[in-house]
FIKOLZA-1660 file (N, C-alpha, C; in steps of 0.1 Angstrom, whole numbers, plus 5000, padded with zeros to 4 digits):
% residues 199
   i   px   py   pz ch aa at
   1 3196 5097 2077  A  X  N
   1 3206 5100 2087  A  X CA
   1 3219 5104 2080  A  X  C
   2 3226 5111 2084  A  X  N
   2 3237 5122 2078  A  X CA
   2 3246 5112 2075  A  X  C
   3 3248 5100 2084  A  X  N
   3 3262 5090 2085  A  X CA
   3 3255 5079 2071  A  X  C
   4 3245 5079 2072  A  X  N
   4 3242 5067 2060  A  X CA
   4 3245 5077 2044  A  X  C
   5 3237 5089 2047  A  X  N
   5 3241 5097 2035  A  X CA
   5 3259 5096 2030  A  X  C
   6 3267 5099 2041  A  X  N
   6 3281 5098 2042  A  X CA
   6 3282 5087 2037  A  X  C
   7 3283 5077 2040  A  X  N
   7 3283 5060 2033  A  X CA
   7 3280 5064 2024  A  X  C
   8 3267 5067 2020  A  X  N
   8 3263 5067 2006  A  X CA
   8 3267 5071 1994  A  X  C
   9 3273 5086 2000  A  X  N
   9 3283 5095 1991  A  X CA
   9 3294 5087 1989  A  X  C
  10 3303 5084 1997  A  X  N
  10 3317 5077 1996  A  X CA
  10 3316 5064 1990  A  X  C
  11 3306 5059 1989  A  X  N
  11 3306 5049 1980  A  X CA
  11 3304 5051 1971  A  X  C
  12 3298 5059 1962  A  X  N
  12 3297 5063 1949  A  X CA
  12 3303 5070 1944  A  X  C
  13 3316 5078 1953  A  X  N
  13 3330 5082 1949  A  X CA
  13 3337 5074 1949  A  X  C
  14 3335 5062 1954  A  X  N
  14 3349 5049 1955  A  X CA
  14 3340 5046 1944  A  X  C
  15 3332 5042 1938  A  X  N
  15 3328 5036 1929  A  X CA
  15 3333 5043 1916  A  X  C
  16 3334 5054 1914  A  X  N
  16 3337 5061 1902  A  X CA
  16 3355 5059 1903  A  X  C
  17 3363 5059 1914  A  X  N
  17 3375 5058 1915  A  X CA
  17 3382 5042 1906  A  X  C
  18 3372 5036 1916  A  X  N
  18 3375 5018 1912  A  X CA
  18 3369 5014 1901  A  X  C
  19 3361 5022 1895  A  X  N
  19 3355 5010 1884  A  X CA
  19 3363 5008 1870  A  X  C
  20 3370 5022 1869  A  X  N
  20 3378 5023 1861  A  X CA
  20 3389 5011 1859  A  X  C
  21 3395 5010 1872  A  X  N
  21 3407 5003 1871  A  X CA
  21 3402 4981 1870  A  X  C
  22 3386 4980 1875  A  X  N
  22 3381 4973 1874  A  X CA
  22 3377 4968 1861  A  X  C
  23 3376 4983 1854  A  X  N
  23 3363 4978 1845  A  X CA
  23 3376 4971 1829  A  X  C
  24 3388 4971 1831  A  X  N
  24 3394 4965 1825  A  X CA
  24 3395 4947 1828  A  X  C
  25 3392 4943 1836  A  X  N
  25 3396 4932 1842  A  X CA
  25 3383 4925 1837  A  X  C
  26 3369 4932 1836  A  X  N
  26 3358 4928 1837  A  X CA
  26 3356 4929 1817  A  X  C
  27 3363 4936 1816  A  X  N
  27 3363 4939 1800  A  X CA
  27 3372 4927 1797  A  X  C
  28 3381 4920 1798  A  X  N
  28 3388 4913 1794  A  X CA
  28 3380 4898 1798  A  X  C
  29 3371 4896 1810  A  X  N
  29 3363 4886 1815  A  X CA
  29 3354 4882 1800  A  X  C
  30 3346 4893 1798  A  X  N
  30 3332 4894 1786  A  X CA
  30 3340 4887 1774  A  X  C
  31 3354 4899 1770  A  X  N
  31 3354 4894 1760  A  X CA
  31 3359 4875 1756  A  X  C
  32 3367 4872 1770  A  X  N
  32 3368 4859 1768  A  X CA
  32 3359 4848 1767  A  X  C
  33 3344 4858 1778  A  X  N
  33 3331 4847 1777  A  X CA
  33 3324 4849 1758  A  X  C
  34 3325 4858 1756  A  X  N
  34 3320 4861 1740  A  X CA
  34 3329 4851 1731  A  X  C
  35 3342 4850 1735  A  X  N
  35 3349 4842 1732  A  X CA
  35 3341 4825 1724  A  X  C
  36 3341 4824 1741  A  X  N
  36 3336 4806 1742  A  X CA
  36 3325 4808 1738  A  X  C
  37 3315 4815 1740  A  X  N
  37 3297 4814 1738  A  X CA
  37 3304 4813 1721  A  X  C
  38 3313 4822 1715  A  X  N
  38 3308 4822 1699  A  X CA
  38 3311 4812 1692  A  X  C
  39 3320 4804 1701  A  X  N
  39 3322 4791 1694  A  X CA
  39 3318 4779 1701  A  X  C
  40 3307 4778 1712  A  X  N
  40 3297 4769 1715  A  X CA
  40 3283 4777 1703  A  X  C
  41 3284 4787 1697  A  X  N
  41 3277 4789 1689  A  X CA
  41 3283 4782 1675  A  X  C
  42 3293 4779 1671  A  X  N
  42 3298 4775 1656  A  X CA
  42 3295 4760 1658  A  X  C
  43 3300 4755 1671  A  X  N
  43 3296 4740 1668  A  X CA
  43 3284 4735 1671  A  X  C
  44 3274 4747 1675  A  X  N
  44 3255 4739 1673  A  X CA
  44 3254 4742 1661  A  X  C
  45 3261 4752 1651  A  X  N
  45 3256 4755 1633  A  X CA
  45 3262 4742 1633  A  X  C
  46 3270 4745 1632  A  X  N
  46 3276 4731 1622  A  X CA
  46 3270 4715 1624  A  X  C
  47 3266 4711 1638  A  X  N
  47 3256 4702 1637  A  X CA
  47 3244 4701 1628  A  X  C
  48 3238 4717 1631  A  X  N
  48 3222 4718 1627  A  X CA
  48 3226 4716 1613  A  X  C
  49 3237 4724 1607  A  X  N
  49 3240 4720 1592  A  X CA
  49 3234 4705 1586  A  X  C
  50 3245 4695 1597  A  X  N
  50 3243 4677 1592  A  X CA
  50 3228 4672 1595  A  X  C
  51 3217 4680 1599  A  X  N
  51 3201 4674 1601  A  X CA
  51 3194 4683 1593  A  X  C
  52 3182 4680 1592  A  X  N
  52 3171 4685 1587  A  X CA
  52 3170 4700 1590  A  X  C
  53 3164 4705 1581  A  X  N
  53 3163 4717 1584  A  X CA
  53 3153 4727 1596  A  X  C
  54 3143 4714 1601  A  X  N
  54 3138 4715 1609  A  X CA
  54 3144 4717 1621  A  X  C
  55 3155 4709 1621  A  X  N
  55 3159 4698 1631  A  X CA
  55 3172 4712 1637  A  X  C
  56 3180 4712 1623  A  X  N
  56 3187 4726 1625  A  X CA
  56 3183 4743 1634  A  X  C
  57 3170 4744 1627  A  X  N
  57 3164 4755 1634  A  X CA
  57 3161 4753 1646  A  X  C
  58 3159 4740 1651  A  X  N
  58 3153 4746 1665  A  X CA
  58 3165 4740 1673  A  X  C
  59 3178 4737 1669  A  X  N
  59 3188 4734 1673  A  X CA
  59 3197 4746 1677  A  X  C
  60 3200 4758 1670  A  X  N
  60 3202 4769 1668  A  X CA
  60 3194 4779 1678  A  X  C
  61 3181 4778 1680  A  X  N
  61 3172 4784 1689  A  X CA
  61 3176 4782 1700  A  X  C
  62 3181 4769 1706  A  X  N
  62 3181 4764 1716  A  X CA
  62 3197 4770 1719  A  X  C
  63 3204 4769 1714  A  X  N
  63 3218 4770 1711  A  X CA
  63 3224 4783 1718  A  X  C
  64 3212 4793 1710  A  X  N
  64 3213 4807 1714  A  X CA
  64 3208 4813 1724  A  X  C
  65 3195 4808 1732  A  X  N
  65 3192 4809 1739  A  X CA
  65 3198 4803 1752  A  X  C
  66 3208 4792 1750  A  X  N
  66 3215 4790 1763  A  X CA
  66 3226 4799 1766  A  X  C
  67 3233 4802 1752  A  X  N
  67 3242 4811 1754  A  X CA
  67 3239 4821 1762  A  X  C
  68 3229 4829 1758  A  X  N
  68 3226 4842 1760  A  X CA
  68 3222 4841 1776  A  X  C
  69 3210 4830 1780  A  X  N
  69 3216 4831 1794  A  X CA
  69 3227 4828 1803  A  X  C
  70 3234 4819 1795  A  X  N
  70 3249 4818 1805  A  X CA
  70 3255 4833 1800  A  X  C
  71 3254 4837 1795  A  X  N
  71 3260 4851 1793  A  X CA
  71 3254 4861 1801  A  X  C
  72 3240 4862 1805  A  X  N
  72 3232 4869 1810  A  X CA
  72 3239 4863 1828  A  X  C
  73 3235 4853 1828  A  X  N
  73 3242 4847 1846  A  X CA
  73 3258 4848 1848  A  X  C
  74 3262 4851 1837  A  X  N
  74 3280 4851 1841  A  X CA
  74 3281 4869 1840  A  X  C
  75 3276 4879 1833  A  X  N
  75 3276 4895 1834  A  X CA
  75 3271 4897 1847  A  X  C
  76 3258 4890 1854  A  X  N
  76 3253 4896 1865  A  X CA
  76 3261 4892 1873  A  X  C
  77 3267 4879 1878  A  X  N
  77 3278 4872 1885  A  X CA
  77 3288 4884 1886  A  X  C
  78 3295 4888 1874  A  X  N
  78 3305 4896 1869  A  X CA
  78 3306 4907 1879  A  X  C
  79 3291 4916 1875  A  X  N
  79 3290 4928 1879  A  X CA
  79 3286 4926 1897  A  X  C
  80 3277 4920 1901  A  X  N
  80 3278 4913 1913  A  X CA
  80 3293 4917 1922  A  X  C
  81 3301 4910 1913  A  X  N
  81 3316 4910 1921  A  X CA
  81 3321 4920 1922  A  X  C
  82 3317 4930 1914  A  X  N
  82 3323 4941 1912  A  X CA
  82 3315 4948 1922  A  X  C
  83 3308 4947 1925  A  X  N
  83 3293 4959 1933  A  X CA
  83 3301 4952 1947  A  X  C
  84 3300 4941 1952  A  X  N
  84 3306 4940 1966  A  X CA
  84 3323 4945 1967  A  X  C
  85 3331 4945 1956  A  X  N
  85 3345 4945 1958  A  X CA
  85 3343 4962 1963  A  X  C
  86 3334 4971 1951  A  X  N
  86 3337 4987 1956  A  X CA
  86 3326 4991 1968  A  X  C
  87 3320 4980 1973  A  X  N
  87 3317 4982 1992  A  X CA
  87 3322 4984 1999  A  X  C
  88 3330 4969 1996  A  X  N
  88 3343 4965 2003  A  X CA
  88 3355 4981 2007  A  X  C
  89 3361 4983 1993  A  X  N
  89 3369 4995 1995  A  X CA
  89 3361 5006 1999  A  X  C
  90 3350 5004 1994  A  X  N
  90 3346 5022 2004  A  X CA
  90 3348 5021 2016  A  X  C
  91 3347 5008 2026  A  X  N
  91 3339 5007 2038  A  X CA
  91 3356 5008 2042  A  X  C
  92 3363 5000 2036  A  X  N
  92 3379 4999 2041  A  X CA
  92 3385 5014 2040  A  X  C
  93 3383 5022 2029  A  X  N
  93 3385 5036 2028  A  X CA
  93 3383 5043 2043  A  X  C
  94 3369 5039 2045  A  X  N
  94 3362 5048 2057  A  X CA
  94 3371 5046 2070  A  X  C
  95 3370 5035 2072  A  X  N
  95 3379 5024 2086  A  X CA
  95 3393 5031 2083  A  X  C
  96 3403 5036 2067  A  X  N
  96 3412 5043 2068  A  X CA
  96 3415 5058 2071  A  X  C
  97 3403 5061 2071  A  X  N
  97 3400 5079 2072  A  X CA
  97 3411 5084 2087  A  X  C
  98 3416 5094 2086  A  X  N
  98 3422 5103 2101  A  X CA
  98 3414 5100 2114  A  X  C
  99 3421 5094 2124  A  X  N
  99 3412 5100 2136  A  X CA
  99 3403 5109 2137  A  X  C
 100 3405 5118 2137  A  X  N
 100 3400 5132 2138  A  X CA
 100 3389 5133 2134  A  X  C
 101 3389 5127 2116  A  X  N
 101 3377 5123 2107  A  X CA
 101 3362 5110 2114  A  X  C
 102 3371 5103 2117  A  X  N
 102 3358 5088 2123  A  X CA
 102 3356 5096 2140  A  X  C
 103 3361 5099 2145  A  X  N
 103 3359 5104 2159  A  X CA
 103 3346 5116 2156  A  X  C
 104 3347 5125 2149  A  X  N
 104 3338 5138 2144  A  X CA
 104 3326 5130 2139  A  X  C
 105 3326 5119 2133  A  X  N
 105 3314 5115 2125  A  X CA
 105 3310 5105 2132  A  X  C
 106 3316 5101 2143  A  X  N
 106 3305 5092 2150  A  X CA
 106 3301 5100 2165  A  X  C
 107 3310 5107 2166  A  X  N
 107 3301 5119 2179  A  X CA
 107 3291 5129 2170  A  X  C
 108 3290 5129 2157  A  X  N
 108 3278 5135 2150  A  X CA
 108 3270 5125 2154  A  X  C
 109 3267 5116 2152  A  X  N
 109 3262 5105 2150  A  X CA
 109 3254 5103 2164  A  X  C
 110 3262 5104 2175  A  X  N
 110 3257 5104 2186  A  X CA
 110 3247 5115 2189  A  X  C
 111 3255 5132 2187  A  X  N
 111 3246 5140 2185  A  X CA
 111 3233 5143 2180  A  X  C
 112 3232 5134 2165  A  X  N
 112 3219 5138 2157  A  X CA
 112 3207 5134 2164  A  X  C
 113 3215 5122 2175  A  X  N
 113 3205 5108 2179  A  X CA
 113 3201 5114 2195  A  X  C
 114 3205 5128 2198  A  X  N
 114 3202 5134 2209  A  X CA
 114 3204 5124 2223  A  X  C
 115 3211 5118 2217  A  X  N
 115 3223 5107 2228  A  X CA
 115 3226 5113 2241  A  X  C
 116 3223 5112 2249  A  X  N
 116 3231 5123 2262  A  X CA
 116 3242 5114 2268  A  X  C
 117 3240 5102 2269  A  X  N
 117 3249 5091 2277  A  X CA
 117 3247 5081 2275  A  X  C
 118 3258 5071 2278  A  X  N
 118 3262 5057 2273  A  X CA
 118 3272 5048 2275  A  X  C
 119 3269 5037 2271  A  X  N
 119 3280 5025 2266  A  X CA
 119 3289 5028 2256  A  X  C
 120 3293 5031 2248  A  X  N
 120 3301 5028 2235  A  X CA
 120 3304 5014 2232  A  X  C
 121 3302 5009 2220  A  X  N
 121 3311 4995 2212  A  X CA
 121 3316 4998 2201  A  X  C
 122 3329 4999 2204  A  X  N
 122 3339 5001 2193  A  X CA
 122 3340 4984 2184  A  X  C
 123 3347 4985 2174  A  X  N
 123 3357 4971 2170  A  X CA
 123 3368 4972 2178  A  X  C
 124 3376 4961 2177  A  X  N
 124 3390 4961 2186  A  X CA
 124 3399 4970 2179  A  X  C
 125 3400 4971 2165  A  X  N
 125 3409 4986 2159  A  X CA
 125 3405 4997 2159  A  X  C
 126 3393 5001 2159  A  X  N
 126 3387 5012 2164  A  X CA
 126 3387 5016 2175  A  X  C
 127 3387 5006 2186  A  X  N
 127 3388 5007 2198  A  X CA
 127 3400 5015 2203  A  X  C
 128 3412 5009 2197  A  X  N
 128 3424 5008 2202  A  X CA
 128 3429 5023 2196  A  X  C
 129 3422 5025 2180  A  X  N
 129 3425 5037 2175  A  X CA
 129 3422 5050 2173  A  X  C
 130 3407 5048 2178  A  X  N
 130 3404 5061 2183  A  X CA
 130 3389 5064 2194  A  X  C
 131 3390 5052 2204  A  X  N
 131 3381 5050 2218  A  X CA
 131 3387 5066 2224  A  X  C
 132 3399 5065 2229  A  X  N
 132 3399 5076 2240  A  X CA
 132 3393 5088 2228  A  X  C
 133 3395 5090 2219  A  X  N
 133 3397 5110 2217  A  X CA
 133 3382 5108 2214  A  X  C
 134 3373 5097 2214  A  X  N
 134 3362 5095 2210  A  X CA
 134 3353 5106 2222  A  X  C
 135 3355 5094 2234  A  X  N
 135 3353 5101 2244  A  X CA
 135 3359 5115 2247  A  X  C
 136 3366 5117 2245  A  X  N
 136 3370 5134 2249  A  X CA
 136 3362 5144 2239  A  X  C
 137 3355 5136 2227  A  X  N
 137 3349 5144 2217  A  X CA
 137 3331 5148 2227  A  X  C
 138 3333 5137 2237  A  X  N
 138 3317 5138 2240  A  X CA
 138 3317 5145 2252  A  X  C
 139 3307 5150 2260  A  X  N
 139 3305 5152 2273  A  X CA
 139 3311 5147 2279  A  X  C
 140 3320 5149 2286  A  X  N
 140 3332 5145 2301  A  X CA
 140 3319 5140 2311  A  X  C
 141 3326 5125 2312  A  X  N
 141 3317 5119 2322  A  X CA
 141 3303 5109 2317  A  X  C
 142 3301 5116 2307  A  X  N
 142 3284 5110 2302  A  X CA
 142 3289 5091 2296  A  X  C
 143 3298 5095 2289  A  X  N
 143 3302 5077 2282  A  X CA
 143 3312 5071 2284  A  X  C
 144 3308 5059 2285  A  X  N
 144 3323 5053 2284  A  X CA
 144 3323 5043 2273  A  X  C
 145 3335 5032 2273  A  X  N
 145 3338 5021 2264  A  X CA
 145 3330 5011 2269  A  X  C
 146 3326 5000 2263  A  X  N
 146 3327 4987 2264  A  X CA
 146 3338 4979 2266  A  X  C
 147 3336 4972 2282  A  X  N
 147 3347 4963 2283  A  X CA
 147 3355 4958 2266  A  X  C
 148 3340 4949 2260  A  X  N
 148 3341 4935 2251  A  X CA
 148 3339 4951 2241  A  X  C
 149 3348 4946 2228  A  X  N
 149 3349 4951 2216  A  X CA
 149 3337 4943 2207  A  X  C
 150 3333 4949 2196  A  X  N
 150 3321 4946 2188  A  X CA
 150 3327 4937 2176  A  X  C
 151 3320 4927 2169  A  X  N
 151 3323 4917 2164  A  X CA
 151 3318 4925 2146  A  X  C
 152 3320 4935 2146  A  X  N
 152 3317 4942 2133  A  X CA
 152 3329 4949 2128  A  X  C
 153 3329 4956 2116  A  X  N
 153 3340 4962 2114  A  X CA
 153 3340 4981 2111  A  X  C
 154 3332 4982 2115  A  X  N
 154 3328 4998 2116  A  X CA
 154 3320 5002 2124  A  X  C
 155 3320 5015 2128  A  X  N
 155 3308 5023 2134  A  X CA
 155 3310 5019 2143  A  X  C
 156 3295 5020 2151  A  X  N
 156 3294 5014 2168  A  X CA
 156 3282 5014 2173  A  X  C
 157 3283 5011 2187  A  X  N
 157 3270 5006 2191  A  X CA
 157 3270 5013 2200  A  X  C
 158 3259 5022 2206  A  X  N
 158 3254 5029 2219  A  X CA
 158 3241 5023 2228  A  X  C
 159 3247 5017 2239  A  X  N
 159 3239 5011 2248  A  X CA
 159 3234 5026 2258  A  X  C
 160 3224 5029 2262  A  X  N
 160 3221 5042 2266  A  X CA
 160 3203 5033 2274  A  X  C
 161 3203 5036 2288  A  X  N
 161 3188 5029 2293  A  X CA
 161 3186 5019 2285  A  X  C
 162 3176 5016 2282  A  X  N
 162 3172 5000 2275  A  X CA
 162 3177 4998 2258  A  X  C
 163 3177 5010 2255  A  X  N
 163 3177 5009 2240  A  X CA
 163 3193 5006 2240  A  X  C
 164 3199 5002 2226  A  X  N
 164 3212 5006 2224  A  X CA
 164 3206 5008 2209  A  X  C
 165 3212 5015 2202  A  X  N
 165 3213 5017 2185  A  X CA
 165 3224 5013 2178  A  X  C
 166 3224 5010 2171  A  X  N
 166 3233 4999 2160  A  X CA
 166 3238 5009 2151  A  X  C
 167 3249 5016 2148  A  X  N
 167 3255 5025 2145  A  X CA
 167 3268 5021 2133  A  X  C
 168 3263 5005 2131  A  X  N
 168 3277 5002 2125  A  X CA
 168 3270 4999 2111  A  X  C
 169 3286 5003 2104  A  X  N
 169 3287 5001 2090  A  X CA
 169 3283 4987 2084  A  X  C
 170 3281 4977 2090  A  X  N
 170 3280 4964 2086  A  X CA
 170 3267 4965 2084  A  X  C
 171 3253 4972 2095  A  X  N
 171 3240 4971 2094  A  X CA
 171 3234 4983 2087  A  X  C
 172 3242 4990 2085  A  X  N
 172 3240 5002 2076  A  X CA
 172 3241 4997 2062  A  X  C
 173 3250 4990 2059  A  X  N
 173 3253 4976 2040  A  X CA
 173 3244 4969 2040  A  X  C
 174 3241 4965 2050  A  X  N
 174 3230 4952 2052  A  X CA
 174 3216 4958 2048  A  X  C
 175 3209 4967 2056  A  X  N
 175 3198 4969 2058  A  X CA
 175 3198 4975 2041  A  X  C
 176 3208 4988 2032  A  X  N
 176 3209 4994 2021  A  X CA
 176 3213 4989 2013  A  X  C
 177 3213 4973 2012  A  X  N
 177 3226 4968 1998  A  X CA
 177 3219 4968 1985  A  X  C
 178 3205 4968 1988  A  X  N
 178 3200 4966 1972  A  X CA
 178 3200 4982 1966  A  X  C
 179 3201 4990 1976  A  X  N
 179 3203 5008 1972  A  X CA
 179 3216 5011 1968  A  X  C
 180 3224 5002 1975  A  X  N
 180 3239 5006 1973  A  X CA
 180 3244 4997 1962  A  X  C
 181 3240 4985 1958  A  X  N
 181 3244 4977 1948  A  X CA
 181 3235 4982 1934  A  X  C
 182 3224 4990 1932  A  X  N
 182 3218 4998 1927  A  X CA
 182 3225 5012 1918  A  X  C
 183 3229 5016 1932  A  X  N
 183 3239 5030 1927  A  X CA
 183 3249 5027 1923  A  X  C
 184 3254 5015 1928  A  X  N
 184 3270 5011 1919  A  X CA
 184 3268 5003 1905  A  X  C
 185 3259 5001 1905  A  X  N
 185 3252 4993 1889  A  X CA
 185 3255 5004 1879  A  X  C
 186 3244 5018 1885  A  X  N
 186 3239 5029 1880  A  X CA
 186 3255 5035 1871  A  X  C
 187 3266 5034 1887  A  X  N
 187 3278 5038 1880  A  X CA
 187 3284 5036 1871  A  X  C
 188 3282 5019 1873  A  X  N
 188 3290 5014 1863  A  X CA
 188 3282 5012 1846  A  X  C
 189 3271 5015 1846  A  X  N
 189 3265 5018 1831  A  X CA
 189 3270 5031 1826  A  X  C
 190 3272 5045 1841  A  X  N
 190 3273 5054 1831  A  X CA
 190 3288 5052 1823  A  X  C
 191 3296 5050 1837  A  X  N
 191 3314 5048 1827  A  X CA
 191 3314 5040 1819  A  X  C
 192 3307 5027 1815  A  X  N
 192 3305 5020 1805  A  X CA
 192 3299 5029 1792  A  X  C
 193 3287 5035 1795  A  X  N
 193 3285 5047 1780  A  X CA
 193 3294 5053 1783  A  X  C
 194 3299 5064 1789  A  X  N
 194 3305 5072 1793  A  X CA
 194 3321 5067 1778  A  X  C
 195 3325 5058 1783  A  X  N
 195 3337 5048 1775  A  X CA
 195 3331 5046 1759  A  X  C
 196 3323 5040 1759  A  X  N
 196 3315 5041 1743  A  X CA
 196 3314 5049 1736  A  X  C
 197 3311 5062 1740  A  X  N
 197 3309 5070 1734  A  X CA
 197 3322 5078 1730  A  X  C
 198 3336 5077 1744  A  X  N
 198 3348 5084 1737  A  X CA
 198 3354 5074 1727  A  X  C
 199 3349 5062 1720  A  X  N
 199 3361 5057 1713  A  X CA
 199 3351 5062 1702  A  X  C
% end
């Protein structure tokens, strides 16, 4: 669908916008966890030092391998945060776009879906911000609003005969997040080499 592609694009331009100014914050995170791991690593040597040398070795084994998973659960944590924060601003990006802009792309939306007539469910700021020119973008007469505003924060709902379609940004993240947390991973490896390679 043309509107999920749109999501999809604009998040992977909010992704390249934000990760930069993120990816300091997350760089300063690592290096403080590298920090602690290296010196929860000095003080299992220096134990294993005072025992056997058996005793040492598998002291050190263990040592390193917890680090490396708390390092491994605190990067994915990390990056996690980071993958929902540049959702977040795409999705708030989109919700800031021109009238003109969300009015056009959800009467596309209606269009694609050979929609003739309906209900509409806006959100209460959608509603309030661009319900009427919505309607004036559609067939005079064929839709109206919903009394009750929608408990989501984008897109909308078309009630039309028995069906209605779920048109909102919230079930569009939902149903896509392992695609969209996917592609924002993808981003954030490239500007990570991308970064490596200019120093």
């Amino acid at each position: 669908m043309e509107g999920i592609d749109r999501i999809k694009n604009h998040i992977l331009a909010e992704a390249d916008r934000t990760v930069q100014a993120i990816e300091e914050e997350l760089r300063q995170f690592v290096e403080k966890e590298t920090l602690e791991c290296e010196e929860q690593r000095r003080k299992i040597l220096a134990e294993a030092k005072e025992r056997a040398d058996h005793d040492a070795d598998l002291l050190v084994k263990r040592g390193e391998s917890i680090a490396d998973a708390e390092r491994r659960k605190r990067d994915l944590a990390g990056k996690q945060e980071i993958v929902d924060n540049v959702i977040e601003r795409a999705l708030s990006k989109l919700l800031q776009q021109p009238t003109e802009v969300r009015v056009e792309r959800y009467a596309g939306w209606i269009r694609t879906l050979n929609i003739e007539e309906g209900v509409i469910t806006l959100s209460a700021n959608e509603k309030a911000a661009i319900g009427d020119a919505l309607l004036k973008a559609l067939p005079e007469g064929k839709f109206s609003l919903a009394g009750e505003e929608g408990d989501f924060s984008g897109g909308l709902t078309v009630a039309h005969g028995r069906v209605q379609d779920n048109l909102t940004y919230d079930l569009a993240v939902r149903d896509h997040r392992p695609e969209l947390a996917r592609l924002a991973f993808d981003k954030l490896v490239q500007n990570g080499a991308s970064e490596s390679s200019d120093r």
